[in-house]
C-alpha positions in Angstrom: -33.8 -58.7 66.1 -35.3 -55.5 64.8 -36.7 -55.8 61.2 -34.7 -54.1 59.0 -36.7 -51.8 55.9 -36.8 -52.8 52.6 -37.5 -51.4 49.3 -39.3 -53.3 46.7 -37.3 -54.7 44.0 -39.5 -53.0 41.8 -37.9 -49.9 43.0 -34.2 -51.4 42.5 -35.2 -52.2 39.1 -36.5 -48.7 38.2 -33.5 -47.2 39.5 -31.5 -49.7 37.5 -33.6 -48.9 34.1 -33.7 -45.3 34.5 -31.2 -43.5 36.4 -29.7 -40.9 34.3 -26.8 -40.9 36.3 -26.1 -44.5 36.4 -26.2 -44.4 32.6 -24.4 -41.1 31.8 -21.3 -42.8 34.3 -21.7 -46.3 32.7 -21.1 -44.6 29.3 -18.8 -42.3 30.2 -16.9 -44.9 32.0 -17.2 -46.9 28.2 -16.1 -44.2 26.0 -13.0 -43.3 28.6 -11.6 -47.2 27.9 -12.3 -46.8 23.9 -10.3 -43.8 23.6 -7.3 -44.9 26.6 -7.3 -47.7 24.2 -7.4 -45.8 21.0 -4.3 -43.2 22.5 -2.3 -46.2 24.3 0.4 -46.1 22.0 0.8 -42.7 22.4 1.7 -43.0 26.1 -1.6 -40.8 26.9 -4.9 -41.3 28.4 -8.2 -39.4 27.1 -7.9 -37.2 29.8 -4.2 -36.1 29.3 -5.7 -35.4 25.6 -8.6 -33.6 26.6 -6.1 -31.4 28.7 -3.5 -31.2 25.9 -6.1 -29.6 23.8 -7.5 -27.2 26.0 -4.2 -26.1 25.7 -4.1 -25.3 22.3 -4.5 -21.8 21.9 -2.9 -18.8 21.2 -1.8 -17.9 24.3 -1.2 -20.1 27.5 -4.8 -19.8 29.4 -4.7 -20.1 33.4 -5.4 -22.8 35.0 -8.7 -21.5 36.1 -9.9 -21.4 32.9 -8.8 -25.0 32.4 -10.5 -26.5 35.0 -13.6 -24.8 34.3 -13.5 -26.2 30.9 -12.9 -29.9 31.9 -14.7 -29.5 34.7 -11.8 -30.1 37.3 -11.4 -28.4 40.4 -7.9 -27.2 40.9 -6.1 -29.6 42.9 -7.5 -32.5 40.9 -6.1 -29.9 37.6 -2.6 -29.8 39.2 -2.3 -33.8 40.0 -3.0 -34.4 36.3 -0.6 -31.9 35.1 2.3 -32.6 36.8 2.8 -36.1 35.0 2.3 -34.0 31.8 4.3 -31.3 32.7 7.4 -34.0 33.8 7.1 -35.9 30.5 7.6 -32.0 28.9 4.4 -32.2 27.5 3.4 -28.8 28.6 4.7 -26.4 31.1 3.8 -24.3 34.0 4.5 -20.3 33.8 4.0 -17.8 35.9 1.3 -15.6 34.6 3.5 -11.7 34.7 -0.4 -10.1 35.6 -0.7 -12.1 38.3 2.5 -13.2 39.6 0.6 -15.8 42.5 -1.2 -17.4 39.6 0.0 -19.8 36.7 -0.4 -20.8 32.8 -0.4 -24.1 31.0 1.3 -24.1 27.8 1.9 -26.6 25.7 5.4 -27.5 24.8 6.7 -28.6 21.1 6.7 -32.2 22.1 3.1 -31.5 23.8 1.8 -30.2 20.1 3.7 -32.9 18.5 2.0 -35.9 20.6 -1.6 -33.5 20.0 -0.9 -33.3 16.2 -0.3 -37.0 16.2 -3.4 -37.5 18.6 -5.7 -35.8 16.4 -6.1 -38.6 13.9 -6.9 -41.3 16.4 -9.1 -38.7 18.0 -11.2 -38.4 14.3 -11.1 -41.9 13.6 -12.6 -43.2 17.2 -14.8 -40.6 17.6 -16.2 -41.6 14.2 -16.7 -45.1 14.9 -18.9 -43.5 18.3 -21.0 -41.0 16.5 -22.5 -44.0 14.1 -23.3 -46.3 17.8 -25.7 -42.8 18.2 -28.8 -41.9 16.3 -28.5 -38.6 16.6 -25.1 -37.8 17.7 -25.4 -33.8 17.1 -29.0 -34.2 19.5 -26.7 -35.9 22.1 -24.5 -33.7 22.2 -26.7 -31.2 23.2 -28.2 -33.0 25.9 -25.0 -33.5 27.8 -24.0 -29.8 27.3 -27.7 -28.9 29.0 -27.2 -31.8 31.7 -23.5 -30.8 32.7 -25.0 -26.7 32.8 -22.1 -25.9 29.9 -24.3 -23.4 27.5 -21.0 -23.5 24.7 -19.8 -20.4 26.3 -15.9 -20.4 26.8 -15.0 -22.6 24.2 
């Protein structure tokens, strides 16, 4: 039986210890089920929120322009819209520039359920930035790690 190749443990512990990604997804994958927990009784997830407020601006943006900003590519954009869109959260319209492209806009229940989001939003976000030492300093890391200079926002 041919020997198979091994790495030393020493190895799988380094990679344990030090992996920026493994930690960035372990805390990312923390701080998603604080604040689904923190916006269950809204009948939202922190994603749908983070969507709901990217759509809160003056005028509907395309869903280009939303995906950049949450980082989404398009198709994985439109399966996460159409349970917000059929709850009449938000709608899809037919940008009149471009008649083969589309904007998301938020409807009045969709600024109602972000209006009473907001708080909860405050209030466990809070409770995060004093687990930090420097939340401001982290901040900024993950905006230079994810590429994101601030730009678009």
């Amino acid at each position: 039986m041919p020997r198979r190749a091994t790495l030393p443990r020493e190895t799988t512990a380094l990679i344990r210890d030090s992996c920026l990604c493994l930690h960035v997804q372990r805390a990312a994958r923390a701080l998603a089920r604080r604040f689904d927990d923190a916006f269950r009784e809204l009948g939202v997830t922190h994603g749908q929120f983070s969507l709901l407020n990217a759509l809160n601006r003056p005028s509907p943006p395309g869903m280009g322009d939303v995906a950049r900003l949450l980082a989404m590519d398009p198709t994985t954009l439109s399966a996460n819209v159409k349970p917000l869109e059929r709850a009449g959260l938000l709608e899809v319209q037919i940008d009149e520039a471009d008649r083969r492209a589309r904007r998301l806009a938020l409807t009045a229940a969709g600024h109602a359920l972000l209006t009473r989001a907001v708080p909860i939003w405050k209030r466990t976000h809070a409770r995060l930035d004093r687990l930090t030492s420097d939340p401001k300093r982290l901040r900024a890391d993950l905006l230079a790690l994810s590429g994101d200079s601030g730009a678009g926002r």
